[in-house]
Structure formats: structure tokens, C-alpha cells
C-alpha positions as CSV (number, residue, x, y, z in Angstrom):
1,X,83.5,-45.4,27.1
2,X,83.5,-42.2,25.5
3,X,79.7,-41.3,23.7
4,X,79.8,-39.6,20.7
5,X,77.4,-37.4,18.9
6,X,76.1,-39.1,15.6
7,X,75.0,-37.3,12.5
8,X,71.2,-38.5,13.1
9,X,71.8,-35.8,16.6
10,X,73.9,-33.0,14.2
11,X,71.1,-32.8,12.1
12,X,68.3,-32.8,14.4
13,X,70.1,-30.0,16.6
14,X,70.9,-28.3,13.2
15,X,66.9,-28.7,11.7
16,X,65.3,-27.4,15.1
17,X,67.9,-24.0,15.1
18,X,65.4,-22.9,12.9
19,X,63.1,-23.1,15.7
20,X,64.7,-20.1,17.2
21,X,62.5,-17.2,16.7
22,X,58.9,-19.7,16.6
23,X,59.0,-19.1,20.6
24,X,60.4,-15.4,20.5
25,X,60.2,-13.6,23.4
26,X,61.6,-10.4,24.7
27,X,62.8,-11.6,28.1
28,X,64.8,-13.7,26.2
29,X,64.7,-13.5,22.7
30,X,65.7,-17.0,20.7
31,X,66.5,-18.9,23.7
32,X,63.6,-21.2,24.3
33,X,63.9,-22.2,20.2
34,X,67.9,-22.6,20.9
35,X,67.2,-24.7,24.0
36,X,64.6,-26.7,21.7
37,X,67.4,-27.6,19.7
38,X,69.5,-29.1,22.3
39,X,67.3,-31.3,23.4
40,X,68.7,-34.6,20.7
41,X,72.3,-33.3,21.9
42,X,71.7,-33.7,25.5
43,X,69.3,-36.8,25.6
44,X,72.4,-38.3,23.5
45,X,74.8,-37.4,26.0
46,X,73.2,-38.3,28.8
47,X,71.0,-41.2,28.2
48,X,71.2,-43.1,31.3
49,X,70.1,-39.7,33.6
50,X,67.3,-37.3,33.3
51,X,68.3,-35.4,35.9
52,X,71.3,-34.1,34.6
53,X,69.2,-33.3,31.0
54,X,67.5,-30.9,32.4
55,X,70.5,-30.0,34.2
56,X,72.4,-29.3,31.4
57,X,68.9,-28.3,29.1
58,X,68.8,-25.3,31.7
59,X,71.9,-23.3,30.7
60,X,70.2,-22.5,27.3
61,X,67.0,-20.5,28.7
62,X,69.9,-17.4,28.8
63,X,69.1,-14.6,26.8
64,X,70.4,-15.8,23.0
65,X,69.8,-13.4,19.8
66,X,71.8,-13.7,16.6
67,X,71.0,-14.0,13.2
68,X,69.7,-18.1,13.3
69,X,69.7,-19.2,9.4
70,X,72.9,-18.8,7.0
71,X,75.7,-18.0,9.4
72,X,74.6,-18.2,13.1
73,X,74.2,-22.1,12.5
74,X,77.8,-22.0,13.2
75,X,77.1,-21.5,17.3
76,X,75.1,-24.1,17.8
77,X,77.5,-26.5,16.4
78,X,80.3,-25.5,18.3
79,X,78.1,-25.7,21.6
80,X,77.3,-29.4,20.7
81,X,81.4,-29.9,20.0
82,X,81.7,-28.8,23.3
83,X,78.7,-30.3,25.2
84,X,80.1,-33.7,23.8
85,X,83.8,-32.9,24.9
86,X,82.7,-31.8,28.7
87,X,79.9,-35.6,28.8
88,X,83.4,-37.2,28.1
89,X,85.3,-35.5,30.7
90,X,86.7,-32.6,29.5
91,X,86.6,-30.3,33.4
92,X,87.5,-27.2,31.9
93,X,84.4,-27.1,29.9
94,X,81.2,-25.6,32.1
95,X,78.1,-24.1,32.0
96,X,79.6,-20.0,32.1
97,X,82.2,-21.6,29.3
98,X,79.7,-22.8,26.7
99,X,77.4,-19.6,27.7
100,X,80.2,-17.1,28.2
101,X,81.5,-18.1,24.5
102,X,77.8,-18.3,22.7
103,X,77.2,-15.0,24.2
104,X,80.6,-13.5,22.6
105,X,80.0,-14.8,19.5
106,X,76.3,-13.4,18.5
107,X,77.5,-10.5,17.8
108,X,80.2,-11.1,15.2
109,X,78.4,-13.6,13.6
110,X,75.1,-11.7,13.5
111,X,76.9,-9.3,11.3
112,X,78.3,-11.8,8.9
113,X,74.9,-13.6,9.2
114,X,72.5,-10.3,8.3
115,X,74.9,-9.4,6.0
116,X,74.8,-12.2,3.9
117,X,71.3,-13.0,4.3
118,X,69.6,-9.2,3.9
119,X,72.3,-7.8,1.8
120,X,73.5,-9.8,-0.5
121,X,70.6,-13.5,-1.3
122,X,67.8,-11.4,-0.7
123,X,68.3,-8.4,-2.7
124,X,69.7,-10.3,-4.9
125,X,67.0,-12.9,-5.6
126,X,64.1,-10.2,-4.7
127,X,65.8,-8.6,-7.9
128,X,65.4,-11.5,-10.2
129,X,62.5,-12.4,-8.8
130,X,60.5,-9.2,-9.3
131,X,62.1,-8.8,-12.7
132,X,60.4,-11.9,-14.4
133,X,57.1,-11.0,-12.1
134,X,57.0,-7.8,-13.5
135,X,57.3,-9.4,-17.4
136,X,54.3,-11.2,-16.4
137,X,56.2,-14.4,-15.6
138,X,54.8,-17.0,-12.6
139,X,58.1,-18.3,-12.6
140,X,59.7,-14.7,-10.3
141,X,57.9,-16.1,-7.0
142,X,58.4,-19.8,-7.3
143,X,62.4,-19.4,-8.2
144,X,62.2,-17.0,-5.4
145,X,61.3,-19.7,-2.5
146,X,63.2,-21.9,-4.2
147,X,66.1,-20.3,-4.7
148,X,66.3,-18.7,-1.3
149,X,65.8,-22.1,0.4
150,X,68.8,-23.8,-1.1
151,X,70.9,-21.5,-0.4
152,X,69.5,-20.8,3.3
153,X,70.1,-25.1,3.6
154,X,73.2,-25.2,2.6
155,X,74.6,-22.0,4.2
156,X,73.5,-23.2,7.0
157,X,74.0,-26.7,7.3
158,X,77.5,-26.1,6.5
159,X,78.0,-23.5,8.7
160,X,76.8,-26.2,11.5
161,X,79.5,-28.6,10.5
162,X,82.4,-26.1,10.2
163,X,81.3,-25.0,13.8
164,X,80.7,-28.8,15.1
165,X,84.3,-29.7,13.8
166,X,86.8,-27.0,13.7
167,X,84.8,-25.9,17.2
168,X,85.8,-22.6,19.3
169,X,89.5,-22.5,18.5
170,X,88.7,-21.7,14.6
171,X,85.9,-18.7,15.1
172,X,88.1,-17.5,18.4
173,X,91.0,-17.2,15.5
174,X,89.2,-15.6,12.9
175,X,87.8,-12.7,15.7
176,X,91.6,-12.3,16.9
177,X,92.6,-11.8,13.0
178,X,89.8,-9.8,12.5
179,X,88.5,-11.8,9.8
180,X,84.7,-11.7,10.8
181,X,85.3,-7.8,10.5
182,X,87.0,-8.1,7.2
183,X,84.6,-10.2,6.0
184,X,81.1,-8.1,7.3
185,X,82.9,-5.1,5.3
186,X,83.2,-7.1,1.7
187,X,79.7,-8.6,2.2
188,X,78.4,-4.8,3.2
189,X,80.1,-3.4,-0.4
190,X,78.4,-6.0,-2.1
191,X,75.5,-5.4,-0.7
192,X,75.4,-1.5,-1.4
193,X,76.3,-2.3,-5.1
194,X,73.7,-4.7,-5.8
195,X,70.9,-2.3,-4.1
196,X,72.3,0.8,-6.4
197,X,71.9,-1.1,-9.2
198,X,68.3,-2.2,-7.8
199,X,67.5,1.6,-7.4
200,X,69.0,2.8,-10.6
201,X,67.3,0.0,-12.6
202,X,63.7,0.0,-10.7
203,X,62.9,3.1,-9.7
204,X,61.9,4.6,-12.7
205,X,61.2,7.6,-12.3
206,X,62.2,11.3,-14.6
207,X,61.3,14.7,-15.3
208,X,59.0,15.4,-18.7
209,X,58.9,19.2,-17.7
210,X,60.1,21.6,-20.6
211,X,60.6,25.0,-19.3
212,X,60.6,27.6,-22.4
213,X,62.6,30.6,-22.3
214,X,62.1,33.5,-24.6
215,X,61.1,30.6,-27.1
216,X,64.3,28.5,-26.6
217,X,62.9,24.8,-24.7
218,X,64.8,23.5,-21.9
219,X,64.0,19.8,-21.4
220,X,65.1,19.7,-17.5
221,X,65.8,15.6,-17.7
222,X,67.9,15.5,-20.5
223,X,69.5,19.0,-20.9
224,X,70.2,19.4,-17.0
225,X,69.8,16.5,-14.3
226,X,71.2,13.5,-17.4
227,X,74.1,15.6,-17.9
228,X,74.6,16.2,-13.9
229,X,74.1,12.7,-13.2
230,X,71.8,10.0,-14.8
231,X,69.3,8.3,-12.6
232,X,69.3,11.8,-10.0
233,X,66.1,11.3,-9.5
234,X,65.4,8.0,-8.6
235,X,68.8,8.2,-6.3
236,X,67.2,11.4,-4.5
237,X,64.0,9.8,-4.2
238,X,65.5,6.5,-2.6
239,X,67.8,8.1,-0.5
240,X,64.5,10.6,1.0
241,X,62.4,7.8,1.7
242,X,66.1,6.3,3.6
243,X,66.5,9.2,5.6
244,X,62.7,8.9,6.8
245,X,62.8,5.6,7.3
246,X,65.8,6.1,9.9
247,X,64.1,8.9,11.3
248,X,61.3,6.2,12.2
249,X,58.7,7.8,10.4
250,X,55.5,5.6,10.2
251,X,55.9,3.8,7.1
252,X,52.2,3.6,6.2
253,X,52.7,7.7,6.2
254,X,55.4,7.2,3.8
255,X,53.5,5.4,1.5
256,X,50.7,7.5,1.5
257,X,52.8,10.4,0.9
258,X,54.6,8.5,-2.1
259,X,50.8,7.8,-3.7
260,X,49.5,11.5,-3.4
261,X,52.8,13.1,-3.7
262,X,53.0,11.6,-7.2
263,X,49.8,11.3,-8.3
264,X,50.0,15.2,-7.8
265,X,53.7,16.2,-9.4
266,X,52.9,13.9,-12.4
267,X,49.4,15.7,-12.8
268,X,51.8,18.8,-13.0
269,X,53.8,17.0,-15.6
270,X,56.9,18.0,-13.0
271,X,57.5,14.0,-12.7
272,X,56.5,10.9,-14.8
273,X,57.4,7.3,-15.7
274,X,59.8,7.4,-19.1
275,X,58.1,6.9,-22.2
276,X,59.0,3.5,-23.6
């Protein structure tokens, strides 16, 4: 009689994925959370024998990293499809299958997965969120959690089923059709756009220097670097403290340079926040 995987065991192996990175290690990165998550998938299949649990439990402790939350759900659900298709019989299915295809896949769906999750719902709701804080509303950090919850739940718990049910054959098509790649690049413009606007709108930041010439004033913000391009100096600003952050300076130094750098240019009235 074939055993099948009930939703009480999908949603216990989908809850404990979250587990991933609360045992992180760098021998093996989110395996030991991944294997944790298998356990109500295996003791399921395999009742009657505790041998072959930990058997089968033992394939997991393999070096696993992808992004765990909003897309990478999708892995483990096709790794229960196909642990429940090989305890009924299926021979082509081992242990170098299940891995060989997990390891393939947490790549593609890490980007997709960071994408989505630190591109688009968290600069996103960070936005919103810091908006009403800084009006002196309570309510930025509480629809914050909230906010990013939901949509981490159902993200992922729908990932898990779509994984679970359409199993290998469905993510194997979309990386032939290059859908994941397709899909990373959308997600990636989104992304950019929403953290332009971010910069544009909240670092606020301009020029009150008037240089005077022979008695004819020169504001520098609106008569030269507005008519260049609006908002030049919070984009030049941004993109310097970009380019040190990929050049791994210590971000503590960064900082501390920010604080003195304009405490000092504003005490030269050469930068200040607008009037309102």
C-alpha cells in the first residue's frame, strides 16, 4: 500500500525550513536546519523502520545554502515529492538524485529568492515604514513586522506547494526556458526603481552656497546642479557611500566619516538640509 504525505507533514516540513539558518554553520551552511525539516517527511515515510530514517535523514547534512524564506521554500517541497515517490517505489529516485537536483537548484532560486525578498518587500515596506516613523507615527514599525510576515507566509508557503505538486519537472522547465533568468532580471529593475526613488525622496540633502561674482549671486543648487539634474547630490552621495561599501570599507568608518564630513561642509554652509 502506497503511503502518502499528508498536509499535517507539508506543513511541518514547510514551518521548520525556517529553521535553516538557526544552526548555521560554515562547513555546511543551512543544512543541519534543512535536515531538521525533514525529519516529519521521513518519520512519515518510514514508520515501521528507524534504521532507514536516519538512513535517508543522512543525505541532508550536505552542504545546502539558498535563500530559505519567499522563494527557496520551493526546494524543499519538491524534495518531499520526491522522497514520497522513491518510499513508494519509484528506483530511479536516489540519494545523488534528490541531492544532485537540490544542489542545482539553489542557485537559480537564490536569485529569484533575494531578489524578491531584499529588493523589492523590504525596500519597499522599509519605505513606508520609515515614512510614517519619521511623521512621528508608532504605526511605521508595527505595519512593518506585520506587513513583512504576511507576505514572507504566503510567499513561502505557496512556493512549498507549487514545489510539492508540480515537483522537478516544472522548475527543470522554467531553467531550460530561462524563465528563472527572465524573471531575476524584472524583479532586479524593480528593485533599482524603487531604491532611486528611496534615494531621491530621503536623502535630502542640497547646496545653500551662493557664490557672488562681481556683485551678480550665483545660487549653486538652483542656478547650476537643479538645472543639470535635480537630486545630484543626494545621487552622488548614495552612489560614494555604494562604491565604498563594495570596496569593503569598514562601515563603522563610513559612518563616522558621513557625521564629521557633514557636520563640517554644513558649518561651511557648502551643504545643508532644504529649508521647509
Amino acid at each position: 500500500m502506497d503511503v502518502k504525505l499528508t498536509r499535517k507533514e507539508l506543513i511541518k516540513n514547510w514551518a521548520l525550513t525556517y529553521s535553516s539558518e538557526s544552526a548555521y554553520n560554515y562547513e555546511r551552511l543551512q543544512a543541519l536546519g534543512q535536515a531538521n525539516a525533514m525529519v516529519p517527511v521521513i518519520r512519515k515515510l518510514y514508520a515501521d523502520d528507524k534504521e532507514r530514517q536516519v538512513q535517508e535523514l543522512k543525505k541532508y547534512f550536505v552542504f545546502y545554502n539558498t535563500e530559505p524564506s519567499f522563494i527557496g521554500t520551493m526546494i524543499p517541497g519538491v524534495a518531499s515529492a520526491m522522497e514520497e515517490q522513491r518510499a513508494n517505489g519509484a528506483e530511479d529516485i536516489t540519494d545523488e538524485t534528490i541531492n544532485s537536483l537540490r544542489t542545482g537548484l539553489m542557485g537559480p532560486v537564490a536569485g529569484i529568492g533575494d531578489t524578491v525578498s531584499q529588493g523589492i518587500v523590504y525596500p519597499i515596506l522599509a519605505g513606508i515604514a520609515c515614512s510614517l516613523a519619521i511623521d512621528g507615527s508608532y504605526v511605521g514599525p508595527i505595519f512593518f513586522e506585520i506587513a513583512y510576515k504576511i507576505l514572507l507566509i504566503g510567499f513561502g508557503w505557496n512556493m512549498y506547494r507549487l514545489g510539492y505538486q508540480k515537483g522537478k519537472t516544472f522548475l527543470l522547465t522554467m531553467l531550460k526556458e530561462g524563465t528563472i533568468s527572465r524573471l531575476t532580471e524584472i524583479f532586479s529593475m524593480i528593485g533599482l526603481m524603487v531604491v532611486g526613488c528611496m534615494t531621491a525622496e530621503r536623502v535630502d540633502i542640497e547646496s545653500p552656497f551662493i557664490l557672488n561674482i562681481r556683485g551678480v549671486e550665483l545660487n549653486i543648487q538652483e542656478d547650476v546642479l537643479d538645472a543639470l539634474m535635480p537630486g545630484l547630490i543626494p545621487l552622488g552621495i548614495t552612489m560614494l557611500v555604494y562604491w565604498l561599501v563594495r570596496k569593503k570599507v569598514n562601515i563603522n568608518l563610513i559612518i563616522l566619516t558621513i557625521f564629521v564630513s557633514g557636520i563640517l561642509l554644513s558649518y561651511l554652509n557648502i551643504l545643508g538640509v532644504p529649508a521647509e
